[in-house]
N, C-alpha and C positions, 0 to 999 in steps of 0.2 A: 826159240832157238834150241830149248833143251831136247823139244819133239824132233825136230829134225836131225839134230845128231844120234837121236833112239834111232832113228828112221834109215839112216846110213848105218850104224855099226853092228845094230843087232842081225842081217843077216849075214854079215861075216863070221859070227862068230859060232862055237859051237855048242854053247850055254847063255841063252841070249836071257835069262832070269837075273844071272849073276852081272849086268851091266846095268851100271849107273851113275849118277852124274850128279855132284855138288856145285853151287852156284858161289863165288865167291866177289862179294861186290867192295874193289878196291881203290886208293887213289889214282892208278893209273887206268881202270880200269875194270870190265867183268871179267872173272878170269870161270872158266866151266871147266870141272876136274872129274877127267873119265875116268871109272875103273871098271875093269873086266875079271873074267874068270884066269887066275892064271896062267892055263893052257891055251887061253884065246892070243895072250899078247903080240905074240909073233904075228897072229893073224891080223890085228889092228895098226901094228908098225908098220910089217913089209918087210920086204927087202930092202935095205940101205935107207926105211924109211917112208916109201914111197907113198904106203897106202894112208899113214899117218899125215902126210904130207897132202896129199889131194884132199883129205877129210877138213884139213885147217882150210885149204884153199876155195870150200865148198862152204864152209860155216863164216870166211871171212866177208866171202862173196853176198853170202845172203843176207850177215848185217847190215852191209854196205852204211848208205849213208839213213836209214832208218835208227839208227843207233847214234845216242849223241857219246857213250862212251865206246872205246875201244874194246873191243874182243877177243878173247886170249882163250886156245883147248889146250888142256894139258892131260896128258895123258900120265898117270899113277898105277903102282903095283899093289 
């Protein structure tokens, strides 16, 4: 799961060195905590979100049901 979210956000952004990703395994579930290069944020939110939004939608999807826990990205500064 962690490659595939490299695989999505490092070409958005424009310091693709400065991304990466903690794994944090909890009672509700795995939760994955992005962080980026400062100047990229805007680029991994979107506008109102959006790109932020399809990135969960795309990492939700490919859990699916191979995952007996739930999957959570959160995105940090």
């Amino acid at each position: 799961m962690k490659d595939l979210i490299l695989t999505i956000v490092k070409p958005l952004v424009e310091h693709p060195d400065a991304v990466s990703i903690e794994m944090e395994d909890g009672p509700n579930g795995m939760t994955y905590k992005l962080s980026v290069h400062p100047e990229d944020m805007g680029k991994v939110i979107g506008k109102q979100g959006r790109v932020a939004k399809s990135i969960r939608t795309v990492v939700y999807a490919a859990a699916g049901s191979s995952q007996q826990k739930k999957i959570f990205l959160e995105i940090v500064e």
